[in-house]
Phi, psi and omega in degrees: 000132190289155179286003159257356134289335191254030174258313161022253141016271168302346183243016181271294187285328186261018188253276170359288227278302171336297202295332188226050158240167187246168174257128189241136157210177203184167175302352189259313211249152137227170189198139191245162190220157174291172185260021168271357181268142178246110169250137179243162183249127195255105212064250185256331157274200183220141193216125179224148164199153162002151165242022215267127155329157190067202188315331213289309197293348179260019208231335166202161196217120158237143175248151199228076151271181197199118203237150142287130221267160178226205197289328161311337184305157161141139209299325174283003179273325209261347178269328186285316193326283173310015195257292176276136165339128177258157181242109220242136161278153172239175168304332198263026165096000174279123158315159159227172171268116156308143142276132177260116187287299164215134196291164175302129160202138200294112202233123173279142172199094174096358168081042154224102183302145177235149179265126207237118181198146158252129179217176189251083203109357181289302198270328184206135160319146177082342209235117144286128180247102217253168190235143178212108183236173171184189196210132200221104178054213169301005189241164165228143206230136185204093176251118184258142171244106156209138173254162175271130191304344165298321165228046149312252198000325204258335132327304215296317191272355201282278180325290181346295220269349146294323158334275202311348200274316223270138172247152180249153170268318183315146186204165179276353172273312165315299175325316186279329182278041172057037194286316153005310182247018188243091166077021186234299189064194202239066206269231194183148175304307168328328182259146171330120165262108139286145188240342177299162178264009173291325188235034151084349184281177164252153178290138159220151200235106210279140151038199082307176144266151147319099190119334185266152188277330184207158188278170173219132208280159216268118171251046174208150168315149156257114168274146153284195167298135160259071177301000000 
């Protein structure tokens, strides 16, 4: 394909995608998703997923926290991290290793950088995640994109053309009116996005394997960056 098919193409697929997506925004972030995806805020976070019945709603999750950044913050700390494996609890209580799927890099969007990585196993067994972080006046902003490796695909453009989307909002006038505490609160990447229903979160429930009679519910944290 010549390169003015295939920007066509690209602008074929982002007129599309327009027409039949929604806007999720909040004081910090917006981003647009088709419209069958829905986002609610669960705690400290924005929890968004398929609304379509059955599986579809279990098969990928993107989470939205937001922090007022403190002396650690900063893209490159937050690009070393995603550079390594993270060492994970599984269900049966053996740590596991993530795979860095694709290493971490500083990605523009909207004239805004972004710490842009994929790994594989970070958050949920099985699952890939891509992390998209940044930093804006006092705040850090940190939105995951995850699928289950089995319908990444099936995903993968829905997440692109949300990526290619995201504008940050946060401003020092939302900061002085106490945007701070609206869907972000004042936590840290490190602490736990709970998704169990043990912990007030929703439940979610992975997948089958391939080979398995039924999926099984997910008895662990959805982690953010852990500094």
């Amino acid at each position: 394909m010549n390169s003015s098919r295939l920007l066509s193409s690209i602008l074929i697929s982002a007129i599309g995608f327009s027409a039949h997506a929604t806007t999720f925004r909040n004081s910090y972030v917006s981003f647009e998703l088709p419209n069958r995806w829905n986002c609610i805020l669960e705690q400290t976070e924005y929890v968004c997923r398929s609304q379509t019945p059955g599986q579809e709603s279990k098969e990928a999750v993107i989470i939205l926290t937001a922090k007022e950044a403190g002396p650690a913050d900063n893209l490159q700390a937050y690009e070393a991290h995603l550079k390594s494996p993270k060492q994970v609890p599984s269900l049966t209580g053996v740590p596991t290793m993530s795979q860095v799927v694709s290493p971490p890099k500083i990605t523009n969007i909207a004239n805004q950088p972004w710490v842009d990585g994929l790994q594989l196993g970070s958050e949920i067994p099985n699952y890939y995640t891509r992390y998209m972080a940044t930093l804006k006046d006092r705040i850090g902003i940190l939105v995951t994109f995850s699928a289950h490796k089995k319908y990444y695909s099936k995903y993968a453009d829905d997440f692109f053309k949300a990526v290619l989307s995201l504008k940050v909002l946060v401003t020092s006038q939302s900061l002085n009116n106490g945007a701070a505490s609206a869907g972000g609160g004042n936590g840290n990447f490190g602490s736990p996005i709970n998704l169990s229903g043990d912990a007030g979160g929703g439940d979610v429930e992975a997948p089958p394997e391939e080979g398995s009679g039924s999926g099984s519910h997910l008895k662990q944290s959805l982690l953010a960056l852990g500094l």
